[in-house]
DRENBAVEX-961120 format. One line per 8 residues: number of its first residue (from 0); their letters; for each residue x, z, y of C-alpha. Coordinates in steps of 0.05 Angstrom, whole numbers. Layout:
// residues N
NUM	A	X Z Y  ...
//
This chain:
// residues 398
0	XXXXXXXX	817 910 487  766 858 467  783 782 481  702 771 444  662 769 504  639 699 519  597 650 471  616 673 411
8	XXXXXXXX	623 621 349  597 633 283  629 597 229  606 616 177  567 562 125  499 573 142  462 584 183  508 541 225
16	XXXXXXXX	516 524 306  460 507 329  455 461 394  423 465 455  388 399 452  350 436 386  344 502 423  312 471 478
24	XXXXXXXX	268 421 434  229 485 397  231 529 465  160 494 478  85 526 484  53 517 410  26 447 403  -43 420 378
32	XXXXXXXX	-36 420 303  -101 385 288  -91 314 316  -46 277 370  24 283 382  54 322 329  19 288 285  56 225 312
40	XXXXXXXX	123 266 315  123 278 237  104 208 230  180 189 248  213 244 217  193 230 149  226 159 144  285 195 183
48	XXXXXXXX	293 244 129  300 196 72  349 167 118  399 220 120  397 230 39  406 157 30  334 144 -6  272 106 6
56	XXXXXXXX	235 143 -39  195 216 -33  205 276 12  169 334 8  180 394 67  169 466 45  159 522 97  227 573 66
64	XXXXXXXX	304 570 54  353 529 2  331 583 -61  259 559 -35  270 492 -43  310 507 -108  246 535 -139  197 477 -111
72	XXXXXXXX	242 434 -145  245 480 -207  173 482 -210  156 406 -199  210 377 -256  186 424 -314  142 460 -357  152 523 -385
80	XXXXXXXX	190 515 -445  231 461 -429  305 453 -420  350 456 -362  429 438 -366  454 468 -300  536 457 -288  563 510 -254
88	XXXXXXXX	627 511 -206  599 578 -161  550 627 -140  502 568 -121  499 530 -186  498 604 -212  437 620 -164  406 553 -186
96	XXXXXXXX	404 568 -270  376 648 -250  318 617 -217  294 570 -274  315 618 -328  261 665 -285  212 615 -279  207 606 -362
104	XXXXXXXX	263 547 -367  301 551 -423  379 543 -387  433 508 -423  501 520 -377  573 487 -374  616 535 -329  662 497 -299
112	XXXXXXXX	691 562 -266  712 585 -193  761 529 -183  748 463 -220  694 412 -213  653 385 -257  683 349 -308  633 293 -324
120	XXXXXXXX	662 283 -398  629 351 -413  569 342 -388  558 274 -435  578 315 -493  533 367 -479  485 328 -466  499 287 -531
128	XXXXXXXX	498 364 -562  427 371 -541  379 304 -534  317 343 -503  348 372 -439  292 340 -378  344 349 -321  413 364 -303
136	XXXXXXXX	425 411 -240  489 404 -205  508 421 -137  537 376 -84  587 424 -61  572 494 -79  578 534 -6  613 590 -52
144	XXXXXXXX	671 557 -73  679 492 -33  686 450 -92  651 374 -87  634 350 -145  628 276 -174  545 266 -166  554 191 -191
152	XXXXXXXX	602 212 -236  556 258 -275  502 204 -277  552 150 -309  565 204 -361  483 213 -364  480 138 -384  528 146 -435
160	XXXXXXXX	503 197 -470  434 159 -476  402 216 -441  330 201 -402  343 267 -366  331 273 -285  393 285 -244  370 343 -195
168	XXXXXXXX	426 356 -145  429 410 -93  457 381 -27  447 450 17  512 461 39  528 393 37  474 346 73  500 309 131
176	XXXXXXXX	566 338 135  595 302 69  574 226 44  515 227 -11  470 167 -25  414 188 -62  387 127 -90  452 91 -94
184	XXXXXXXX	484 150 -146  425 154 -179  393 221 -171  325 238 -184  313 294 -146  351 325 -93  346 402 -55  364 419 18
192	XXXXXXXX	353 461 74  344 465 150  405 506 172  464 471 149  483 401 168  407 390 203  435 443 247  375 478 252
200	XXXXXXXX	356 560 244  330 573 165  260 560 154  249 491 121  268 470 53  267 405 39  260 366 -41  269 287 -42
208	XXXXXXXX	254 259 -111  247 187 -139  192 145 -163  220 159 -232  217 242 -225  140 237 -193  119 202 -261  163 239 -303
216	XXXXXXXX	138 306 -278  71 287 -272  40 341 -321  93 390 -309  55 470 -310  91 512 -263  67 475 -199  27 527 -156
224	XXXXXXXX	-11 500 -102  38 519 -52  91 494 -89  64 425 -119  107 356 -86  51 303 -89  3 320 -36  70 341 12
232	XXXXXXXX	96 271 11  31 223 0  -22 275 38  -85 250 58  -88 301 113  -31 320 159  -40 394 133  -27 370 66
240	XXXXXXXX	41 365 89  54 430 92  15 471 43  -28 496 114  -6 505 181  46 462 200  116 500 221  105 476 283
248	XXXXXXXX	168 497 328  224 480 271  187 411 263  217 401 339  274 423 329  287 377 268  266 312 311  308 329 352
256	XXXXXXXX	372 345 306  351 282 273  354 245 340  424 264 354  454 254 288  421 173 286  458 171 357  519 189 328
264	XXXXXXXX	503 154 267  514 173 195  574 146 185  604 174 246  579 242 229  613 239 161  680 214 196  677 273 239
272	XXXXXXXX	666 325 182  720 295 141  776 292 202  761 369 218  757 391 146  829 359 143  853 397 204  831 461 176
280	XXXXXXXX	875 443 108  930 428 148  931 490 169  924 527 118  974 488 82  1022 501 136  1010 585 131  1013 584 57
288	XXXXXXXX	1082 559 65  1125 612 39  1066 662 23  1030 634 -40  975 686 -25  955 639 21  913 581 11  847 545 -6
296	XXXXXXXX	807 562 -67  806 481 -95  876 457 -102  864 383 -109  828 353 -34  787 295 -58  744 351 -95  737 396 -34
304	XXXXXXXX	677 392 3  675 376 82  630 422 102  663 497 84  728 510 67  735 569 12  798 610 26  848 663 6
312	XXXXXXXX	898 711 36  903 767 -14  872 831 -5  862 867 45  874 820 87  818 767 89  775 824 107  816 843 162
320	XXXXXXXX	819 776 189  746 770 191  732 832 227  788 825 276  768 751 293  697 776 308  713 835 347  769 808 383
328	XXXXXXXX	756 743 394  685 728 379  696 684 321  654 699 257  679 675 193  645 675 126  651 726 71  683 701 1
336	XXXXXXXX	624 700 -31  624 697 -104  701 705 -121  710 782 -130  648 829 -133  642 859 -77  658 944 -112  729 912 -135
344	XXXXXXXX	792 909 -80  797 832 -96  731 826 -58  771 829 10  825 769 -7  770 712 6  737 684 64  707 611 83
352	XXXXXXXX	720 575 148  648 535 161  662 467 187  592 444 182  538 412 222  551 412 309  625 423 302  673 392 346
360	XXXXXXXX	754 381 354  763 445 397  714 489 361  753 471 299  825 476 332  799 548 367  775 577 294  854 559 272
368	XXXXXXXX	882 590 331  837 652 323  863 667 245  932 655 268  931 691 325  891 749 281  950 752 225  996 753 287
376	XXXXXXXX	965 822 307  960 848 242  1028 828 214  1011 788 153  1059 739 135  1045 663 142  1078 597 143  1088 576 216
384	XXXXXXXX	1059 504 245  989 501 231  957 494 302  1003 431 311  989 403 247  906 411 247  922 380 322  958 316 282
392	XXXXXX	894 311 249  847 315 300  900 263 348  904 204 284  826 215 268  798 209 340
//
């Protein structure tokens, strides 16, 4: 019998919970689009945009999903010819260097593997290695893995190696659920999407680049109309905005996701993120005791990101945790993305736990309870104690 009927949770990293205040915000009749109050509306989301990534700079809003915004940033930093160094710590980063290696960049890569960060040291020597790379790509925290990686880090190491290259950083999985500062680390351009931390449904990508990148990329020959920056953050029309018809419906919905997370406040929000992805360790760090096929994919914590946690259990059984917890108790979890491919048996060891965007203290405590009360019915061995100690957590950070 069932226990799944009932709202059922999906935590899995992206697209993520999305709340009722947003649901009801884009469950509207379609709006004038030529003049008047939408017009208005997007007046006040721009600022609040730079907001959130921590710039007053440039924002540009593109009607598609992160790999959208991935290629509008591709497309606006180079010309065809020119050189890319992309880091890679997962099937993001990964992602990432197959898109400008497709759109005629040449790609150097450092692969930093499934497990590690990037090391910033390496990137200065490669960079030393080869003087006439235009930008590095890094990701934030790369939703395949977990891993968080040092964004201000990598530009000391920039600095050092004399490099003039743009810092492009992809914050997808990572924007408003773990602390980045955009013009305070010094990146140049940075990519992100709707359905993440802005807790809204995919359909928006969004590219926020500096002063710095608009001149520097100036000339660059891959731009396409539809995918050119300048005219979608300075337009002298509102549909300039938008490439055409504004996306009318998600534009509501991000007011009003943007609304609620200034209420919080960003700080707040960050606080939040970081006290449940804590509770989530705990608990895993409680069931891998005594079963060292359990546990999370980046050992060390200050390099995990807040938003996702990338997990293990050995296979079979993080496939069989996921399917129980969504047929049983209505609680979907995310697929290991990126660790095993997906013809080999290793495929069904890994699974993520989404801790991202509208996420609260009992929807965080329930997803524990759900996995433990899943390798309970299936009989896979686990370290006893982790409700109570995500509970700790949640009790010391509230």
């Amino acid at each position: 019998m069932s226990l799944a009927n009932g709202r059922h949770y999906l935590a899995i990293p992206g697209p993520s919970v999305m709340p009722d205040r947003v649901l009801n915000a884009m469950h509207r009749a379609a709006p004038n689009i030529y003049e008047g109050a939408l017009h208005d509306m997007v007046e006040g989301i721009v600022p609040d945009l730079k907001w959130v990534a921590g710039t007053t700079q440039n924002v540009a809003i593109f009607l598609g999903n992160g790999h959208s915004a991935w290629e509008a940033a591709i497309a606006n930093m180079f010309s065809r010819g020119e050189k890319a160094l992309v880091c890679l710590t997962g099937r993001f980063g990964i992602g990432w260097a197959e898109a400008a290696r497709a759109m005629g960049v040449v790609v150097e890569t450092i692969d930093f593997g499934l497990n590690t960060p990037v090391d910033p040291a390496r990137v200065e020597q490669a960079l030393r290695t080869h003087p006439d790379v235009k930008a590095v790509l890094i990701t934030h925290v790369d939703t395949a893995t977990s891993v968080l990686n040092d964004v201000a880090g990598v530009r000391a190491a920039m600095d050092a190696a004399g490099s003039d290259a743009l810092l492009a950083v992809d914050c997808i999985a990572s924007l408003g659920c773990d602390r980045f500062v955009m013009d305070a680390w010094g990146v140049d351009v940075m990519v992100a999407a709707s359905q993440k931390g802005l807790m809204m449904p995919p359909g928006l990508g969004f590219v926020w680049f500096s002063d710095k990148a608009a001149g520097r990329c100036a000339a660059s020959d891959l731009r396409t109309p539809m995918w050119n920056w300048t005219h979608r953050a300075n337009p002298s029309m509102f549909h300039e905005r938008f490439g055409g018809t504004a996306p009318t419906h998600h534009l509501f919905g991000l007011r009003e996701s943007l609304d609620m997370m200034k209420e919080e406040g960003l700080e707040a929000v960050w606080h939040r993120h970081d006290t449940l992805a804590h509770a989530v360790w705990a608990a895993f760090d409680a069931w891998g005791t005594g079963n060292p096929q359990i546990g999370m994919n980046i050992a060390d914590p200050a390099r995990r990101g807040r938003a996702v946690t990338a997990a293990r259990f050995g296979a079979p059984h993080a496939t069989a945790i996921r399917r129980w917890t969504e047929t049983k108790a209505g609680v979907t979890l995310g697929i290991g993305l990126g660790m095993a491919e997906p013809s080999s048996p290793e495929y069904h060891g890994f699974l993520r736990v989404a801790h991202m965007g509208h996420v609260n203290a009992h929807m965080t405590l329930g997803v524990i309870a759900v996995i433990e009360a899943a390798m309970l019915a299936l009989n896979i061995p686990h370290g006893t104690g982790a409700v109570s100690a995500a509970a700790q957590v949640v009790a010391k950070g509230a």
